[in-house]
C-alpha positions, -999 to 999 in steps of 0.1 A, spaced: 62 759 -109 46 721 -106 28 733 -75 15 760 -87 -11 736 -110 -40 731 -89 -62 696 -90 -96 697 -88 -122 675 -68 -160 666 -77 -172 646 -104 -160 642 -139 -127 660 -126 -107 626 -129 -91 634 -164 -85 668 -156 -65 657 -127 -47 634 -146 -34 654 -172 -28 683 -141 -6 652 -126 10 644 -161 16 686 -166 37 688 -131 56 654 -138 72 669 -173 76 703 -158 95 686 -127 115 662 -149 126 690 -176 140 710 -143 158 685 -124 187 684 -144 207 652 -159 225 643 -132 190 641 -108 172 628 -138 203 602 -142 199 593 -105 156 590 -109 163 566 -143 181 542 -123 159 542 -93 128 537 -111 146 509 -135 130 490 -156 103 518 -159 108 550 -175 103 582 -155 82 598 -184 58 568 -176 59 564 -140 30 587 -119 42 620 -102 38 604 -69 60 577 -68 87 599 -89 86 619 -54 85 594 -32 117 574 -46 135 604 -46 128 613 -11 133 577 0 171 581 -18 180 615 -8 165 612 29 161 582 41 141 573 71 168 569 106 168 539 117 148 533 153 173 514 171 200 536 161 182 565 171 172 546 204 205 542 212 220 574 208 188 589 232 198 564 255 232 567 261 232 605 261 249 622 290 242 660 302 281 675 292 306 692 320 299 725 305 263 721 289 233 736 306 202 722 314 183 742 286 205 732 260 204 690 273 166 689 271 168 705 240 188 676 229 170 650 243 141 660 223 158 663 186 170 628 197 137 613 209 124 624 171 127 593 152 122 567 186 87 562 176 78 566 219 46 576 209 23 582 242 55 572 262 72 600 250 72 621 282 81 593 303 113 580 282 120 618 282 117 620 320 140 591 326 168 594 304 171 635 313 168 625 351 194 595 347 219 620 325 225 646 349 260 654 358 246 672 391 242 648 422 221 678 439 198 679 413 192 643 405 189 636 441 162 661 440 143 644 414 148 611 430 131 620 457 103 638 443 67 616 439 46 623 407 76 637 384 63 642 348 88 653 323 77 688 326 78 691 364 115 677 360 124 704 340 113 732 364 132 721 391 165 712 373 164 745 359 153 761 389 182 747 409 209 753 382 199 792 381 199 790 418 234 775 422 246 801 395 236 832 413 250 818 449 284 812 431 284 848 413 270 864 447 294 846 468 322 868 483 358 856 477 385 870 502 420 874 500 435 841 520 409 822 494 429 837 467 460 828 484 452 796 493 444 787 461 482 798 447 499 776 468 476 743 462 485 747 425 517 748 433 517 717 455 499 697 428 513 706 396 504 696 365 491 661 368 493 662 327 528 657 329 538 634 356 568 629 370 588 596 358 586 566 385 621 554 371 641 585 381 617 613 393 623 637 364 597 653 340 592 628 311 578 600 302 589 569 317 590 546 287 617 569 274 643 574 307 676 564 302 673 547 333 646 514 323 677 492 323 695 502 357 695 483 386 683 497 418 708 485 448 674 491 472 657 462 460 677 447 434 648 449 408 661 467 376 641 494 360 645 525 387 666 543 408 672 539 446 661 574 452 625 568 442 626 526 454 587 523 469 597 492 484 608 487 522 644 489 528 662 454 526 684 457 557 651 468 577 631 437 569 660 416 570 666 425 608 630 421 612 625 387 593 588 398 581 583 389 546 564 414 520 529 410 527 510 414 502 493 448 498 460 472 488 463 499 463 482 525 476 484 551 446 475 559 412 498 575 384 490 579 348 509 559 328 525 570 295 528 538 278 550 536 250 529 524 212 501 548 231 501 588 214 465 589 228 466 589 264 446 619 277 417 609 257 416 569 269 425 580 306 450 550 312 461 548 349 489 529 367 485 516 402 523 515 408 522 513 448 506 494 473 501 490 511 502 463 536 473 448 556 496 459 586 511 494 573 543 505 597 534 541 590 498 556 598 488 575 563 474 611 566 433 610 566 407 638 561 370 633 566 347 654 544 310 649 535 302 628 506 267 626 488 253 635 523 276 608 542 309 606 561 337 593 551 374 596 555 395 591 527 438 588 528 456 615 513 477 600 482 494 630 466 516 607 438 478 596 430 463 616 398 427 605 406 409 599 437 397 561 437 368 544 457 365 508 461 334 490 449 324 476 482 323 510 499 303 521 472 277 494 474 274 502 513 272 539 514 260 552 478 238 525 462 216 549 454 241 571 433 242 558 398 279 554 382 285 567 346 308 550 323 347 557 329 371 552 306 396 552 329 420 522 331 434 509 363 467 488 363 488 472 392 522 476 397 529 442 382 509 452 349 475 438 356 443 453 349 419 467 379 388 462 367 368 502 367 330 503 378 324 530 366 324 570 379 306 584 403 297 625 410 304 637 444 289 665 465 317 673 486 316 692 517 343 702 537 350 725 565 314 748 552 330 744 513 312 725 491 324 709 459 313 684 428 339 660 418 343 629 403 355 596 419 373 566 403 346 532 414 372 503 413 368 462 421 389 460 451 382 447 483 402 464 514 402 499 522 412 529 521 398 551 496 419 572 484 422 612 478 443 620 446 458 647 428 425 659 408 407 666 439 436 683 457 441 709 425 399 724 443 395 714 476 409 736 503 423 718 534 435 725 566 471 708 560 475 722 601 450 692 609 457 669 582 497 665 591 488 672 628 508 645 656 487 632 683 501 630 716 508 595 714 526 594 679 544 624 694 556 604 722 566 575 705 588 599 683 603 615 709 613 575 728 628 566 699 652 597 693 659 593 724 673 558 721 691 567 690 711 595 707 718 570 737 734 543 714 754 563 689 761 595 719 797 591 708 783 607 676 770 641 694 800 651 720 818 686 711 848 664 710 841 648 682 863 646 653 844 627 628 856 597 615 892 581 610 906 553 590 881 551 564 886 555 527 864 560 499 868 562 464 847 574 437 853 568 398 844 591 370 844 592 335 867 617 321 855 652 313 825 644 339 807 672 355 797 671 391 762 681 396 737 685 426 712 662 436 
């Protein structure tokens, strides 16, 4: 109703307007109710709203109601923003701009818009792109990302999917489970390991208490007591995730255990794939009791410099409880044997290799286990010496005469109303 009274300009209009201005500022404050009116009294304290000018009653109540963001704020939320696993290009530019509102960029609008949408992709094929493309405005970034994302769509949807695919795919879910619920490193069974009934036993393997000797990763005693070769110390080896007990939010903070490790001399050779990465080579050790694959921060400052590492929060921890400290995450555009893949790889502060293949890349990738646990001709032949020599020393053992062995005893003893069971 107060806009509908119209002020007037020219000469000798200067009372008219002021009592059009003193018309709409009763009007407004008779329809604001007492708990707005209430609100404006205190504002405009020690003045009276019937006394104060129209224009300022406005202002202070817009100033209350809907304060101006704050720049920095604002800046910070546009700068830390991250293109979303699911989210499409469309809708991440879209969000870039609603965030770049209150920046105050001004004529470096475009730019800042061109950088942090370029930085925030999750697609290494696409950000490559733009890398590499000279004279990239905001606009021209936009085209291609979107150009690229429509043509990776419609090569997935066209692509044709046959039957061994399908069954290929059955059995590597099978192999890999559900890394959500990992198996306990105290006993091997399905819970947590904070809560096995096992944290206090003592494993005869290697004396330490807290596991069974079924699932001991340490090397047997009598072996390196005949051999005399202390424990050297080792590289990471695996990663699990930890269920830590005082911790009910896990999955979201990503806590990981390294709970094995290798020597700088390993007796056994560990099973090794190459694939493409990021348009290089590189062979990585397959570590199926790892839940994430893990790169080490040297070979990362070698090979993919240019590849930009996101923020993990992913926590890395030794077997003897201490922190790995976590570069960061890096997307990968995997190729192997004519497949190609995106997938993300743990960047970690360590210094030897290998780096290693876990669990969340096995659940996509499709390998050739054939070539993977293949024997050369040399490992075969070492094999086949060394059963060989066995079977000479114990051949007593392997005559059809045998009658198995005499004069030994054994006892075993059991609670009462005890149950045999397998194992």
């Amino acid at each position: 109703m107060a806009n509908n009274i119209m002020e007037e300009t020219g000469k000798g209009k200067e009372e008219a307007n002021l009592a059009v201005a003193n018309k709409k500022r009763a009007i407004f404050l008779t329809e604001i109710g007492p708990d707005a009116y209430s609100t404006l009294s205190n504002l405009l304290a020690p003045k009276k709203p019937k006394d104060t000018p129209f224009a300022d009653i406005v202002k202070a109540l817009e100033k209350h109601y809907n304060p101006a963001p704050l720049e920095i704020a604002e800046s910070f939320h546009f700068g830390t923003r991250y293109q979303k696993q699911d989210e499409s290009i469309s809708d991440f530019i879209m969000v870039l701009k609603k965030l770049s509102i209150h920046c105050n960029y001004g004529e470096f609008l475009n730019r800042a818009l061109r950088d942090r949408f370029v930085c925030g992709l999750n697609n290494p094929k696409i950000q490559n792109k733009l890398l590499n493309t000279e004279d990239l405005s905001f606009e021209k970034a936009c085209q291609i990302a979107k150009s690229m994302e429509m043509a990776e769509k419609n090569t997935q949807e066209f692509r044709p999917v046959s039957a061994s695919d399908d069954s290929q795919g059955i059995v590597n879910k099978l192999e890999t489970g559900n890394t959500k619920e990992p198996s306990c490193y105290r006993c091997g069974g399905k819970h947590a390991a904070p809560k096995c009934k096992f944290k206090s036993a003592k494993c005869y393997k290697c004396s330490k208490v807290g596991h069974l000797a079924s699932v001991c990763s340490s090397q047997d005693v009598e072996s390196r007591m005949k051999t005399k070769q202390p424990r050297a110390k080792g590289n990471i080896h695996s990663v699990l995730e930890s269920n830590t007990e005082g911790c009910d939010d896990n999955d979201e903070l990503g806590i990981y255990s390294v709970y094995a490790v290798g020597t700088d001399n390993p007796p056994n050779k560990g099973y090794t794939v190459e694939m493409t990465i990021n348009g290089s080579p590189c062979v990585m050790e397959v570590d199926t009791a790892a839940d994430y694959s893990i790169m080490s921060k040297s070979t990362h400052s070698q090979k993919f410099s240019n590849f930009p590492l996101r923020p993990s929060k992913v926590e890395l921890k030794t077997y003897t409880g201490e922190t790995l400290a976590v570069s960061g995450e890096m997307l990968c555009d995997v190729v192997y044997k004519g497949h190609e893949y995106t997938l993300p790889i743990i960047v970690a502060d360590y210094e030897k290799k290998p780096t290693l293949l876990g669990r969340n890349w096995l659940n996509h990738v499709r390998f050739e286990w054939g070539e993977v646990f293949s024997l050369t001709r040399s490992e075969s032949e070492s094999d086949k010496s060394q059963l060989d020599g066995f079977l000479v020393i114990h051949s007593e053992f392997f005559i059809d005469t045998y009658e198995g062995m005499k004069g030994l005893e054994a006892h075993i003893t059991m609670k009462d109303g005890a149950k045999p069971i397998f194992i």
